[in-house]
Structure formats: C-alpha cells, structure tokens
C-alpha positions as CSV (number, residue, x, y, z in Angstrom):
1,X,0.0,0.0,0.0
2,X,0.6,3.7,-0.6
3,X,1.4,5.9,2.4
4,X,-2.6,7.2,1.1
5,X,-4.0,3.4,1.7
6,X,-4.0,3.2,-1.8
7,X,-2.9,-0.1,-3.8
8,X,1.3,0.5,-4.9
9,X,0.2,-1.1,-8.5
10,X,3.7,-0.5,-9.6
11,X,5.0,-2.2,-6.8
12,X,2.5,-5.1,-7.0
13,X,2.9,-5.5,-11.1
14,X,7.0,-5.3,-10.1
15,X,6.2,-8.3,-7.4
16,X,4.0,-10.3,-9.2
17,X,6.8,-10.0,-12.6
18,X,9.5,-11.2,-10.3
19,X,7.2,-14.0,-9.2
20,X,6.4,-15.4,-12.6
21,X,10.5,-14.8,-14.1
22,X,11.1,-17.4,-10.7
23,X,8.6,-19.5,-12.2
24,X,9.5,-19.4,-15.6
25,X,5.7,-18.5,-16.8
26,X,5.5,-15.8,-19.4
27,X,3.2,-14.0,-18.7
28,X,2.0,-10.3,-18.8
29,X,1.4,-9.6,-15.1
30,X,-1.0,-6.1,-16.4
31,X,-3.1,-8.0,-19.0
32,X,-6.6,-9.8,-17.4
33,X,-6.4,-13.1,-16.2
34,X,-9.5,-14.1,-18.4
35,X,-7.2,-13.5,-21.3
36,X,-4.8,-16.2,-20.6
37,X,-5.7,-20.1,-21.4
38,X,-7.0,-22.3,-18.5
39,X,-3.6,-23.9,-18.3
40,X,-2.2,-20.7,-17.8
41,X,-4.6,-19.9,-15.3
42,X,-3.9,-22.6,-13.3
43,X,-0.4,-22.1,-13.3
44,X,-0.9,-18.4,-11.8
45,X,-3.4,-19.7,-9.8
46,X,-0.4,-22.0,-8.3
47,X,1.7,-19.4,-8.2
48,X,-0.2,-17.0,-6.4
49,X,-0.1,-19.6,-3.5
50,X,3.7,-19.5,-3.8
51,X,3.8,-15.7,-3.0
52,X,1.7,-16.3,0.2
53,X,4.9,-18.5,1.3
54,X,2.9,-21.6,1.8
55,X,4.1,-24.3,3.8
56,X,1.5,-26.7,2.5
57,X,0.3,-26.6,-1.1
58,X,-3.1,-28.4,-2.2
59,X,-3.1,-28.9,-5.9
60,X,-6.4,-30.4,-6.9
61,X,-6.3,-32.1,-10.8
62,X,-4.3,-29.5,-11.3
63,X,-3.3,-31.4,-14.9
64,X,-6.5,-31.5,-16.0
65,X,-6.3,-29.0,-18.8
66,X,-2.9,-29.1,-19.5
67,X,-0.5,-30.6,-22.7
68,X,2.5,-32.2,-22.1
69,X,4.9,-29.5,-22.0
70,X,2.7,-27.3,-19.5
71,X,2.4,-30.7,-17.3
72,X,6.4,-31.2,-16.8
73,X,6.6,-27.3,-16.1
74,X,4.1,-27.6,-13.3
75,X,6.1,-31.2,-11.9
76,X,9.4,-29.2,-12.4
77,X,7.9,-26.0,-10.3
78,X,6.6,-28.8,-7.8
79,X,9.6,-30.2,-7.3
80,X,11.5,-26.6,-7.1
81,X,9.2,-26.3,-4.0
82,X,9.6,-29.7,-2.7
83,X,13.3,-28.8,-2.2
84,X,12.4,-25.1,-0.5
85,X,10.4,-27.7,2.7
86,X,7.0,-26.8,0.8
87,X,4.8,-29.8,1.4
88,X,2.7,-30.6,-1.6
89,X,-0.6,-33.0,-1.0
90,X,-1.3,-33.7,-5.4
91,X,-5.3,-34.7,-6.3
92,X,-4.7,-36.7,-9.3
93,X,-6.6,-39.7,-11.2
94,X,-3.3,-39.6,-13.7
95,X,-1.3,-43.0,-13.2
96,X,1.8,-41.9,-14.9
97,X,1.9,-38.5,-12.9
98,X,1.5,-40.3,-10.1
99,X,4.5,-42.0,-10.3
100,X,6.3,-39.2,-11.9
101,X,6.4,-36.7,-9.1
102,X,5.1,-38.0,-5.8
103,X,6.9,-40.0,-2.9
104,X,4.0,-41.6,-1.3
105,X,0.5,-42.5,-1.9
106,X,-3.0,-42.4,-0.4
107,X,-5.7,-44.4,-2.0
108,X,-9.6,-43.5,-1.3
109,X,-12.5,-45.3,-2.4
110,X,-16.0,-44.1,-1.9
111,X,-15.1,-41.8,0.9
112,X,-13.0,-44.0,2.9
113,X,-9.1,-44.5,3.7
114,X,-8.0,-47.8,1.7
115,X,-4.5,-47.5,2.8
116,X,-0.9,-45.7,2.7
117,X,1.7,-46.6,0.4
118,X,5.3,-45.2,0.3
119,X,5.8,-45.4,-4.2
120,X,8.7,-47.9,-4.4
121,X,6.6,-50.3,-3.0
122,X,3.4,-49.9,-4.7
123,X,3.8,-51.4,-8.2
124,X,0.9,-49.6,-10.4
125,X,-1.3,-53.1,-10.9
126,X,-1.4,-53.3,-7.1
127,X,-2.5,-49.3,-7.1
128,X,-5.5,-50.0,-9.9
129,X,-6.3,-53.1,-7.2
130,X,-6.6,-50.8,-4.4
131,X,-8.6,-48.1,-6.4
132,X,-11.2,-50.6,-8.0
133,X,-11.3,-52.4,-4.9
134,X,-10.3,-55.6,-6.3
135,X,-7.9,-58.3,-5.1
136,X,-5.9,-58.6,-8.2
137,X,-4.6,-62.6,-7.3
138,X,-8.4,-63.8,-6.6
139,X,-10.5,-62.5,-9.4
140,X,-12.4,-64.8,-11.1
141,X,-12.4,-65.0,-14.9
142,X,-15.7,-64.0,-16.9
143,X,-16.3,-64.2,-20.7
144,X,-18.5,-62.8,-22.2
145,X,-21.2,-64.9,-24.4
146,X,-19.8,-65.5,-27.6
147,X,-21.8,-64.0,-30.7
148,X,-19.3,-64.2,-33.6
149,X,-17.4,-61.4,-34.9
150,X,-18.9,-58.6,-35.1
151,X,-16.0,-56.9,-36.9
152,X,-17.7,-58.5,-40.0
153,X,-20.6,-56.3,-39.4
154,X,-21.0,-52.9,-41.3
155,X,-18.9,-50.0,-40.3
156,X,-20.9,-47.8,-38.3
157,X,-18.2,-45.2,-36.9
158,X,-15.3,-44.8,-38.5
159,X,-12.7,-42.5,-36.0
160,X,-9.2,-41.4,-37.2
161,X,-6.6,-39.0,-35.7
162,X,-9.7,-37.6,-33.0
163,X,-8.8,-35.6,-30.4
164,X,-9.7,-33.1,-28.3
165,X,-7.0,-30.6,-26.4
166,X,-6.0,-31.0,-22.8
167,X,-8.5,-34.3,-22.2
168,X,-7.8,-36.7,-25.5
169,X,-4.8,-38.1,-27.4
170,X,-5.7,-38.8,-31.0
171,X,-7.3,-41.8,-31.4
172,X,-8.5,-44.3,-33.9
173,X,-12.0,-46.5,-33.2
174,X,-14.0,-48.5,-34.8
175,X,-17.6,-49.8,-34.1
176,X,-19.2,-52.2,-36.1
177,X,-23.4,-52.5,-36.7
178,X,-24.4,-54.8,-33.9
179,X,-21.5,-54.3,-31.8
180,X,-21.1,-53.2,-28.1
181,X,-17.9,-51.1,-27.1
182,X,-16.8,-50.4,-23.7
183,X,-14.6,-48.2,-22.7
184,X,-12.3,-48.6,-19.3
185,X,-9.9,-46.8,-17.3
186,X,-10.2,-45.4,-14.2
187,X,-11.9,-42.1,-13.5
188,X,-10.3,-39.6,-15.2
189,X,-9.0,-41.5,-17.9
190,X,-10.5,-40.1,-20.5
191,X,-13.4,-42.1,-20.9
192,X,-16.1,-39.7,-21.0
193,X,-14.3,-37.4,-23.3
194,X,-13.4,-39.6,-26.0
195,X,-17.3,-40.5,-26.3
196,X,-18.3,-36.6,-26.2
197,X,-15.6,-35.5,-29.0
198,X,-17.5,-38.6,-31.1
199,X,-20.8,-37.0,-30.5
200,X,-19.8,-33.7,-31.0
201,X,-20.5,-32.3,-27.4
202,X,-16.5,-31.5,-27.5
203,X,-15.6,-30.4,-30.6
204,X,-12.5,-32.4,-32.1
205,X,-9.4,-30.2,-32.7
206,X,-8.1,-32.8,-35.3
207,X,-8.7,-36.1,-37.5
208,X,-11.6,-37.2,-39.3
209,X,-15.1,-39.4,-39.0
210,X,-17.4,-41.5,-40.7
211,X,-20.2,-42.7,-40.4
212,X,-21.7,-45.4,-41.9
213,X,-19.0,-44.9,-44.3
214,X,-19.6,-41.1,-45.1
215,X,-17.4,-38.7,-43.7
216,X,-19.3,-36.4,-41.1
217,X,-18.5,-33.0,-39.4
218,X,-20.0,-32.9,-36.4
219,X,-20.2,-29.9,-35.4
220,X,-22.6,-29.9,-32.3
221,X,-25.0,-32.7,-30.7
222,X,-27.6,-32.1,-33.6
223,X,-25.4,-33.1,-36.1
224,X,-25.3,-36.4,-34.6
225,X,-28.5,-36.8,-34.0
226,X,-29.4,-36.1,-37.5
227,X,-26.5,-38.6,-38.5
228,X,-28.1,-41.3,-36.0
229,X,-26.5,-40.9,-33.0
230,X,-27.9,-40.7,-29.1
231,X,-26.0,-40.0,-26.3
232,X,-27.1,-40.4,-22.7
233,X,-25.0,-38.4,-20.8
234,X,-23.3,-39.6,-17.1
235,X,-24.8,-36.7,-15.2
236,X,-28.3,-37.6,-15.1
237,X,-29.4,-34.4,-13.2
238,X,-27.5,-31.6,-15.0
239,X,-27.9,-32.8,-18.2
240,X,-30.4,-35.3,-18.9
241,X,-33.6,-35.0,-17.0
242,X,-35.5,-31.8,-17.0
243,X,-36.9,-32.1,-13.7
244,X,-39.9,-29.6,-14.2
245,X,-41.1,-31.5,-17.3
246,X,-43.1,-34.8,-17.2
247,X,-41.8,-38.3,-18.7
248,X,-43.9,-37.3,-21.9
249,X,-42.5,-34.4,-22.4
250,X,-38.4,-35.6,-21.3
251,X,-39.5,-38.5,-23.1
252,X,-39.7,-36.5,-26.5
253,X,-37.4,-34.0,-26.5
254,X,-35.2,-35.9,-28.9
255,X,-37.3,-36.6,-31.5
256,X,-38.8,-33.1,-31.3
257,X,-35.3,-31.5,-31.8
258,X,-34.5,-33.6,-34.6
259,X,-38.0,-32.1,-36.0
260,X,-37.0,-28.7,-35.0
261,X,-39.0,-26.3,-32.8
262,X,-40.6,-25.3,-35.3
263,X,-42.5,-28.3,-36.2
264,X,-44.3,-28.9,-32.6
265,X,-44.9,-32.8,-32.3
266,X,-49.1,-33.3,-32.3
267,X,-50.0,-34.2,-28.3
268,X,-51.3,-37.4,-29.9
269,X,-47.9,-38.0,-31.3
270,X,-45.9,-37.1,-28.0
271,X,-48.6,-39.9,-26.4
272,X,-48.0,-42.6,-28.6
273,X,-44.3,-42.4,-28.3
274,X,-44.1,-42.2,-24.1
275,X,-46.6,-44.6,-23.9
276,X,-44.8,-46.8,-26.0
277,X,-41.4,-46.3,-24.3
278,X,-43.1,-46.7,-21.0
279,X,-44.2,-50.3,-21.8
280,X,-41.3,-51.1,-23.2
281,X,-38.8,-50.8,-21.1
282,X,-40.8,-51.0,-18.3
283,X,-40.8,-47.4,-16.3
284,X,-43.2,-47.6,-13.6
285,X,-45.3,-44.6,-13.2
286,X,-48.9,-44.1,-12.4
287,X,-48.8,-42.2,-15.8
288,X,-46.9,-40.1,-18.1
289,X,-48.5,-36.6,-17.3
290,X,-46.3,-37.1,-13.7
291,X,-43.2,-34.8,-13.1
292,X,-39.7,-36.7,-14.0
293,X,-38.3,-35.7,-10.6
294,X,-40.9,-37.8,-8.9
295,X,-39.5,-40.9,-10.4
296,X,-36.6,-43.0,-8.7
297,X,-33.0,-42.8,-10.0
298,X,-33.6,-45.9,-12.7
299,X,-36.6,-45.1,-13.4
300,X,-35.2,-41.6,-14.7
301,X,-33.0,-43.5,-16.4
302,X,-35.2,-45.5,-17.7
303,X,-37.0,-42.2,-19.7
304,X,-33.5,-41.2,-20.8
305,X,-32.8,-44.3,-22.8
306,X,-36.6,-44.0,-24.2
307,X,-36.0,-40.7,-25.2
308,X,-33.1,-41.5,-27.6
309,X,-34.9,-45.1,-28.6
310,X,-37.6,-42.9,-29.9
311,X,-35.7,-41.1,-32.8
312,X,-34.7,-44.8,-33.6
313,X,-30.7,-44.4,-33.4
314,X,-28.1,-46.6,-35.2
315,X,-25.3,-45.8,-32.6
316,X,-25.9,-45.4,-29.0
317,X,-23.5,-43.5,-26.2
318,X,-24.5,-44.9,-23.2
319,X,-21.9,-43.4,-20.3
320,X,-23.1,-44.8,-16.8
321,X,-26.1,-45.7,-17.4
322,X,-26.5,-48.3,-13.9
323,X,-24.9,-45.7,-11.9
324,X,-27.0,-45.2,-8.6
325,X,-29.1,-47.4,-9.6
326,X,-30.6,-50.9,-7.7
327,X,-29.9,-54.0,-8.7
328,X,-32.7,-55.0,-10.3
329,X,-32.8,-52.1,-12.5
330,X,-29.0,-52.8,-13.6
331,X,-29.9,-56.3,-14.7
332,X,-32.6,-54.8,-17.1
333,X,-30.8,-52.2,-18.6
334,X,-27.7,-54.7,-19.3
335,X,-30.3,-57.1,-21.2
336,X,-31.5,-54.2,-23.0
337,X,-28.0,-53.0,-24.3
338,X,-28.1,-56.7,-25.4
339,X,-31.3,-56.6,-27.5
340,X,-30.2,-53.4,-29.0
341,X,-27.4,-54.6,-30.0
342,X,-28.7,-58.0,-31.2
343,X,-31.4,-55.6,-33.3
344,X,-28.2,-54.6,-35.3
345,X,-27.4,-51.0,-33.4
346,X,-23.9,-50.4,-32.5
347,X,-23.5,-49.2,-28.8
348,X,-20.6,-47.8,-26.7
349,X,-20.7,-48.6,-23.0
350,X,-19.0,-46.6,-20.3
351,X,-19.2,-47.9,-16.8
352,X,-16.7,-48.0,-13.8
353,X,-18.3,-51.7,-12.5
354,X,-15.8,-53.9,-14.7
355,X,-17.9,-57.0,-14.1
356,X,-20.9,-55.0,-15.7
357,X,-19.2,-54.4,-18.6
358,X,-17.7,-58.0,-19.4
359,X,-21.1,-58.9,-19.3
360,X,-22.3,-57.0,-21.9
361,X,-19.7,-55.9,-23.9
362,X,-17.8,-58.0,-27.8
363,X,-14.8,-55.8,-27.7
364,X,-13.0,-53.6,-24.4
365,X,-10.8,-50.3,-25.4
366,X,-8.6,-49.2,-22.8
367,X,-7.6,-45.3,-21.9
368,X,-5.0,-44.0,-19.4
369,X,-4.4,-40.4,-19.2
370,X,-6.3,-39.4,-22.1
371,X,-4.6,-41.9,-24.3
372,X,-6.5,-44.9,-26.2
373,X,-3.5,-47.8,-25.0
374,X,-5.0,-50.9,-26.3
375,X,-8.2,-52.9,-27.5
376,X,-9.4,-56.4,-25.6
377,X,-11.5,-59.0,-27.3
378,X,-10.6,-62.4,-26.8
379,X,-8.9,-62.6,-23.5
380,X,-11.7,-60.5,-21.4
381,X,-11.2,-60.6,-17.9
382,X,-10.9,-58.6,-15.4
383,X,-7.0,-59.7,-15.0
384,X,-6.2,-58.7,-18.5
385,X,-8.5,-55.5,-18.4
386,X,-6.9,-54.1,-14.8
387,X,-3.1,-55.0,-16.5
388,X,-4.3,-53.0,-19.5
389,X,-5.3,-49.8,-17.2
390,X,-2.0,-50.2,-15.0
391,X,0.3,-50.4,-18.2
392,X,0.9,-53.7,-18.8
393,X,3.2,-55.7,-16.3
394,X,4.7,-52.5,-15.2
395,X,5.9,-52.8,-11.4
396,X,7.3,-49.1,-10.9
C-alpha cells in the first residue's frame, strides 16, 4: 500500500513479474487473467499460492487442462518447492503423474481410507487393485457370451486421428453394426471425453469421422443426432432429466429437436411415443402426465434411454447408465444393451463396474491419461483388463 492506503500497482505489477520470471511463466502480469488459457490460469493460480509462502500446497487435478509440455513445467515447479520444505498433497486420477512426481501414496475409495503406500513399493497393478477395490490374485475369470465377430458387421463409426486438447490423445476407433464397445480406465482417464468428442459435445481439434462410411463433421449434438447418433449423458441431473417436465414431455425431447422447434410434435404424437417407451422398457409410473423428478434414479434413467430409442438411433453412447441405480434395474438395462445390440445398433458402454461391462460388452478399449493404449477382445477378464489400465506388467 501507498502511504494514502491506496494499492502501490507498480509495486504489486513489479512483485507479481518477479514471481512469474522465478517460475518461468510468461506471462503479462498487467493483461486480465481471463485473457490467458485455462492452463495458464492454473499455473498463476499455483503461483499465487507460492507468494503467500505456503508451507502446504493443495493442488487439486491441477493437470487436467494441460499438454504435455505445460504438465512437466508444473512437476518441475513442484519439485523446485519440494526442495524449498514446501509440502505438496497432489489430487490426481493420472497414473503416470503419479509416479512421476510423488513419494508416497493415499488411495480413497467411496469416501473412505484404503491405505498408505510409500511409491517404491506400490507397483501400479497393485495401485489399480486398491482403487477398484479388487484383489488382483483372486479375481475370477468372466467371458462374455460369444456372438461371432462382429467386426464382419458394417462400419458404423469410422474415428481417425480424433482428439480433443487438454483431455484426449488422438485416437482411432471403430464400431461395427451390432457391436457393443466399452470403454475402461479409471476415472479420469479419458473415458467420458473420447465419447463426447464422437458426439460432438466437444468439438474435435483434429482427425476425421465416418459414419456409416460417409465422412461427417459434427459440429454440435444435432449433427449427430441427424446422423443417427444418441447420447445419454453420465450426469443424469445436469444434463439429462428436466426435472420440471413430465416423462412425456423428457421423453420426446429428442425426436422433437431432430424435427425442429418449429414443427411442434401433435399431443397425440408425444402420447403414442411415451406410452410406448413406457411399456417397453418397463418405467413404472402411475402415468406419463407425472413430473420426471418424482420418479426414482432408474426409473429416470429409464426415460432417458426412451428418449433416444424414440428417434430410432443406429449408434448409441450410453456413459453410466447403472450408476446409482438398484440392482434390479441394472440387470434390465444390461439385457436391454443386449437386445439393441442384437437388433443390429452399435453401442458404446461406459461404466466404472468392470464385471458390468464383461457382461455386456464384444470388444473392451482401454484409456489411461487421455490416451487410447490398447483394444481387448478375446482374453476379457478382469485380470487382462486391470493389467491394460495399470500399463501392462509395469511394477514401478
């Protein structure tokens, strides 16, 4: 401050220069911060806690939205205030970053302490164990129900060279009509993202796709629902049910955007199509006039998979579609992925319950950090899947 009280903004722009020459970020310290990418952000955001002289520094995903380069600059600023007796507690689903930078390791699972682990002697398949919850040397061995080779099938997506900055690698995929794809990794793998750069909800930054053979440029959600494509989403509440609206009318939002806004679906129309949906897969409701919200977790699910069955898709994204749901429920919509699928639609099939997946799932691909590291068909188990996610037989 000023002998007035004032803010010194000379001193405080001379500072806060000083600060980021230490830490090797160049940046303009008199330019906005909104200005500057998120990585960037971040970065000041970390340094900002520097200048405070922290003795303890949390640094939550901090990675999440940055390349490669900008990652090693953060692990080499880490490890420049490791040496100054900082101590540094780092939030991070990233394997390899893991390993990279830390010295010890705390494992949580669903809110609760699983254990301790100094890094030397915690090779990474034991980590994925203790994360998944699994005891690697005891898990029994489940195949799948053998249909034939799908790969014979028509070429329903066709992915080259996708990606998607600061959350996906470039990629290749392809699904076949009739064929169920699930994608593993642990959270924050990349899961998720590689399904919404396909649909278009992320736009790709590179590479090509086709569909059905055609090449497409998707350029937003409705281009792949006019190409086909459904995607039910893993946050059911922000951004699948419209809790104010009843199942008729969550029911046929699809069908009516495909029509545009502008072409209002008769009532008749909307009744015919909730009322078969309803029946069909089961939803239990006193009738289709009541609010979503009043309906239980799978039932809500339930009316999100009829809403995209109604505009009669050939290629489904279903990402955690059993999560917090019952049992029961579970089982149903696993032997409804399977009749899809037998009907000749392609599906892709996110979930974080392994044993769910081997289930229902022809073909596994495998992410780690944003990075598509391998495809599974014939030896699906959870052994070779949890090996896959860990990096192969890595033991450091």
């Amino acid at each position: 401050l000023t002998k007035l009280g004032t803010v010194n903004r000379k001193a405080m722009n001379r500072q806060a220069a000083a600060l980021m020459k230490q830490l090797e970020l160049d940046v303009d310290v008199t330019r906005n911060l909104e200005e500057y990418s998120l990585a960037l952000q971040q970065m000041i955001a970390i340094a900002r806690a520097v200048d405070m002289d922290c003795k303890v520094l949390i640094l939550d995903e901090p990675t999440s939205s940055l390349d490669d380069r900008e990652v090693e600059k953060l692990f080499t600023m880490m490890r420049r205030l490791k040496e100054k007796g900082v101590g540094i507690i780092f939030v991070t689903h990233f394997l390899e970053q893991v390993y990279a930078v830390c010295d010890g390791i705390t494992v949580l699972r669903n809110g609760q302490l699983v254990g301790e682990y100094e890094i030397a002697d915690l090779p990474r398949v034991k980590l994925v164990a203790a994360m998944m919850g699994k005891d690697f040397d005891d898990l029994a061995s489940i195949k799948p129900e053998i249909t034939g080779d799908k790969r014979k099938e028509p070429m329903v997506i066709e992915a080259r060279g996708l990606s998607h900055a600061g959350t996906i690698k470039p990629f290749d995929l392809d699904i076949h009509k009739g064929e169920v794809i699930g994608l593993t990794g642990l959270l924050g793998s990349g899961r998720s993202e590689l399904a919404r750069v396909i649909y278009g909800a992320d736009k790709s930054q590179s590479g090509t796709l086709k569909v059905k053979g055609k090449e497409a440029k998707i350029n937003s959600p409705i281009d792949a629902m006019k190409l086909g494509m459904g995607f039910l989403p893993d946050d059911r509440k922000a951004e699948g049910v419209i809790a104010d609206l009843s199942i008729r009318e969550n029911m046929i939002l699809a069908v009516q955007a495909k029509r545009g806004m502008f072409r209002l679906l008769p009532r008749s129309e909307q009744e015919k199509i909730a009322d078969k949906y309803i029946k069909e897969i089961q939803v239990k409701t006193p009738s289709m006039e009541v609010p979503i919200s009043q309906l239980s977790g799978g039932n809500q699910q339930k009316v999100i998979l009829g809403r995209w069955l109604a505009t009669n898709p050939d290629f489904l994204i279903l990402d955690e579609p059993t999560r917090g749901i019952d049992i029961g429920t579970k089982t149903e919509i696993q032997k409804l992925i399977i009749k899809l699928a037998k009907e000749g639609k392609a599906v892709i099939f996110i979930s974080s319950e392994i044993e769910e997946m081997l289930r229902t799932c022809d073909r596994m691909v495998v992410l780690r950090d944003g990075v598509k590291v391998g495809e599974i068909d014939d030896e699906m188990t959870q052994n070779s899947i949890m090996k896959a996610i860990a990096g192969g037989d890595k033991d450091e």
